[in-house]
SESETI-929321 format. One record per residue (C-alpha): residue in one letter; x, y, z. Coordinates in steps of 0.02 Angstrom, whole numbers, plus 32768, in hexadecimal, padded with zeros to 4 digits. Example, Ala and Ser with C-alpha at 12.3 -4.5 7.8 and 13.67 -1.06 7.14 Angstrom:
@code=A | x=8267 | y=7F1F | z=8186
@code=S | x=82AC | y=7FCB | z=8165
END
This chain:
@code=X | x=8000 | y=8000 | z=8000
@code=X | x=8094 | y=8067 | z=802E
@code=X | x=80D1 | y=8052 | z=7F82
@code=X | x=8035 | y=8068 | z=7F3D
@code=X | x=802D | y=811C | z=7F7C
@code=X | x=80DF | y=8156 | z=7F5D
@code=X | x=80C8 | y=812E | z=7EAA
@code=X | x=8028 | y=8196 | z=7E95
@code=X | x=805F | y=8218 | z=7F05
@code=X | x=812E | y=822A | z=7ED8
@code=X | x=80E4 | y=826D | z=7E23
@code=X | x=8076 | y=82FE | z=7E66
@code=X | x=8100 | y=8333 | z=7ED7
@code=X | x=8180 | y=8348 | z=7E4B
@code=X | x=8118 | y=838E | z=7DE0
@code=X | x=80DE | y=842B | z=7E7B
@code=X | x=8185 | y=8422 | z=7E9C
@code=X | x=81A2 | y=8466 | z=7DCD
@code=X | x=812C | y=84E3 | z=7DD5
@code=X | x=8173 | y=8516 | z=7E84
@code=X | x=8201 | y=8539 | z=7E2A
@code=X | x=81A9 | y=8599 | z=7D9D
@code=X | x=8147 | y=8612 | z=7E0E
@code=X | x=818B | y=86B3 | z=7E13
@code=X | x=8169 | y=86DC | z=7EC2
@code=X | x=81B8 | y=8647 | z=7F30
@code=X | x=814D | y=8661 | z=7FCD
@code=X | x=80B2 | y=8622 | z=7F55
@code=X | x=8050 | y=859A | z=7FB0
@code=X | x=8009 | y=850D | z=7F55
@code=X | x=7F77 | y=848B | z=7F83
@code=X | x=7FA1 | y=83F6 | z=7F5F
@code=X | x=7EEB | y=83BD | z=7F45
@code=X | x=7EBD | y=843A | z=7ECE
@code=X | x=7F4D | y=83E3 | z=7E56
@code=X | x=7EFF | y=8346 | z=7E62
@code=X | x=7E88 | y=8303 | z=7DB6
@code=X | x=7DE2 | y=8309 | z=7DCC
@code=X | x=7DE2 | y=8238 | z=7DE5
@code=X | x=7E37 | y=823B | z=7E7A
@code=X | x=7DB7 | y=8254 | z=7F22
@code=X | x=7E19 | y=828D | z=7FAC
@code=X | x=7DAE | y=827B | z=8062
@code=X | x=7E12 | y=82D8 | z=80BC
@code=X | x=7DE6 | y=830E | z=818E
@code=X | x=7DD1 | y=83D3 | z=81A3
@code=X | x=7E4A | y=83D5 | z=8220
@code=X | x=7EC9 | y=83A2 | z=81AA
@code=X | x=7E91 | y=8441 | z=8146
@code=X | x=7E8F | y=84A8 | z=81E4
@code=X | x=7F2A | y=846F | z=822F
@code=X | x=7F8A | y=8499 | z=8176
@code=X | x=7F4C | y=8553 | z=818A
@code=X | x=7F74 | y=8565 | z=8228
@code=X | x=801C | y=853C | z=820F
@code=X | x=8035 | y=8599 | z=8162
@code=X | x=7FE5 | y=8631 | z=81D2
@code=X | x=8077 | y=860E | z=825F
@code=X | x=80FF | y=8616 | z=81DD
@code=X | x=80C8 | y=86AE | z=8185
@code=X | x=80C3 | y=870B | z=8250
@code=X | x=814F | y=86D5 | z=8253
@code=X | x=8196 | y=8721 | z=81AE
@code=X | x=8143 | y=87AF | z=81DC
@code=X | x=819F | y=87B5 | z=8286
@code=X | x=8248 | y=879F | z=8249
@code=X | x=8260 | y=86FC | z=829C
@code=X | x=8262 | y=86A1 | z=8201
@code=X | x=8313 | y=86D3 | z=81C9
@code=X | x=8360 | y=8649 | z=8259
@code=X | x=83E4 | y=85F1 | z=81E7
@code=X | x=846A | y=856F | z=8230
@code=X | x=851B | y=8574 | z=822B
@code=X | x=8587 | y=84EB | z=8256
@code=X | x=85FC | y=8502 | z=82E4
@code=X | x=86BC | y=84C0 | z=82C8
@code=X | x=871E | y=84F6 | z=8364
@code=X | x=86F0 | y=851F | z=8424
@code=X | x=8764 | y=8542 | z=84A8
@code=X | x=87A8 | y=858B | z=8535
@code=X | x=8846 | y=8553 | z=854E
@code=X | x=88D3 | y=85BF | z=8570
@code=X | x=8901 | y=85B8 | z=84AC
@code=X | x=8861 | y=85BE | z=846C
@code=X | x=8876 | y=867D | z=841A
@code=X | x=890D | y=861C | z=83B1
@code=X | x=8899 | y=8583 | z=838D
@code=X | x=87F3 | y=85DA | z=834C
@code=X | x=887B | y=8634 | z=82D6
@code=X | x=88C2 | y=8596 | z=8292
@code=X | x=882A | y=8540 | z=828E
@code=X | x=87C8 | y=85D0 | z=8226
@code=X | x=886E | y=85E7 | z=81A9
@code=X | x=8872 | y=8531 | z=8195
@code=X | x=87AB | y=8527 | z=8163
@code=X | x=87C0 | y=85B6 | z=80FD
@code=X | x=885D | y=8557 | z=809B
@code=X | x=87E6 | y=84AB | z=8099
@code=X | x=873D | y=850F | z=806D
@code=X | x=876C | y=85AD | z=800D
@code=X | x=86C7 | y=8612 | z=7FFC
@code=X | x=8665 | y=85DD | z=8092
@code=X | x=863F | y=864F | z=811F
@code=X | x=86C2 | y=8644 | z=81B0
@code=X | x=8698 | y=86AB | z=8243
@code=X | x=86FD | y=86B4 | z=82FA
@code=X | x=86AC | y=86E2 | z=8397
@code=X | x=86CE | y=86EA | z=8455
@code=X | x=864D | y=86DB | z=84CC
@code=X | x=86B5 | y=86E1 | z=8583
@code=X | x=86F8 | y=866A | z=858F
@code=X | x=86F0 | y=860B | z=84FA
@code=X | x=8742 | y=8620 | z=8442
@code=X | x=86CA | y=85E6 | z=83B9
@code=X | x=86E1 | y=85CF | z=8308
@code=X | x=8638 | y=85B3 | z=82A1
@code=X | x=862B | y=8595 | z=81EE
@code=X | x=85AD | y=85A9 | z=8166
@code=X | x=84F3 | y=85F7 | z=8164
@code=X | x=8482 | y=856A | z=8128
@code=X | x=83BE | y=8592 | z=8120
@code=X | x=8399 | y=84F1 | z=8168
@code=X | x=83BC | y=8465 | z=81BC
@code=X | x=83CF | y=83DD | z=814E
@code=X | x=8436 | y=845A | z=80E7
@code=X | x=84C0 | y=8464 | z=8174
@code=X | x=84B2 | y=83B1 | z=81A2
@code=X | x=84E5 | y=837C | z=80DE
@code=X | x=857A | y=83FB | z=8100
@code=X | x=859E | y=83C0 | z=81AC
@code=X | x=85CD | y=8302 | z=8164
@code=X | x=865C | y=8355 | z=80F5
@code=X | x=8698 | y=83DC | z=8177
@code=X | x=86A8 | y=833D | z=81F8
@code=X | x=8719 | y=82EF | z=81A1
@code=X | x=8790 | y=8385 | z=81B5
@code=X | x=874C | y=83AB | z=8256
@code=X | x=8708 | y=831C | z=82B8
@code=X | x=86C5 | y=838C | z=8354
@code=X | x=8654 | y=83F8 | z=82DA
@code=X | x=8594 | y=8404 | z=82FB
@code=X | x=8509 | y=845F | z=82D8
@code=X | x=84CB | y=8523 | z=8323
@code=X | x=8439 | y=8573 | z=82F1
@code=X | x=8459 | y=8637 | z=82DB
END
């Protein structure tokens, strides 16, 4: 059944997903059920319907708020150690020598040294950068900004 539905459905999604792509304003919202031929009944619950506005309603607050614009770095060196000024400064050149073109930015929050790469919109986005930076940098993880 599984199956069954991810070959009916996978279709439909690439072809919103194209005309996502197409629409000149990117912040368009589609219903899926409105795409669907005319031989296809849907029975879907109202909540369903309810709880999908409600939620498109919460993102556009918070849009409107400014607390949309979160983005997530990933973090490459933190430390307080006596040496720590000298180690943030290696580790940033060497990221910058490995990853030319990618955001490198020191801080110091007393007392700690930190080193944070990258501005990725979301999550998944830093976590598929995160498996390459590891290998360079074992003790790297994940901050939201």
């Amino acid at each position: 059944m599984k199956r069954i539905l991810l070959i009916v459905i996978t279709p439909l999604l690439l072809s919103l997903g194209l005309r996502a792509q197409e629409a000149k304003d990117s912040t368009a919202v589609y219903d899926v059920f409105d795409q669907l031929s005319q031989s296809i009944t849907v029975n879907q619950s109202p909540e369903i319907h309810s709880a999908m506005s409600a939620h498109v309603d919460k993102n556009a607050r918070k849009a409107a708020s400014g607390q949309a614009d979160q983005t997530f770095r990933i973090r490459i060196f933190f430390d307080s150690g006596q040496n720590a000024r000298a180690a943030s400064e290696a580790a940033a050149a060497r990221f910058r020598s490995l990853h030319p073109g990618v955001a490198v930015t020191r801080s110091f929050s007393n007392p700690f040294f930190k080193v944070t790469v990258g501005n990725y919109s979301t999550k998944a986005d830093a976590a598929n950068a995160l498996k390459s930076i590891q290998q360079e940098f074992p003790t790297a993880f994940i901050v939201r900004n």
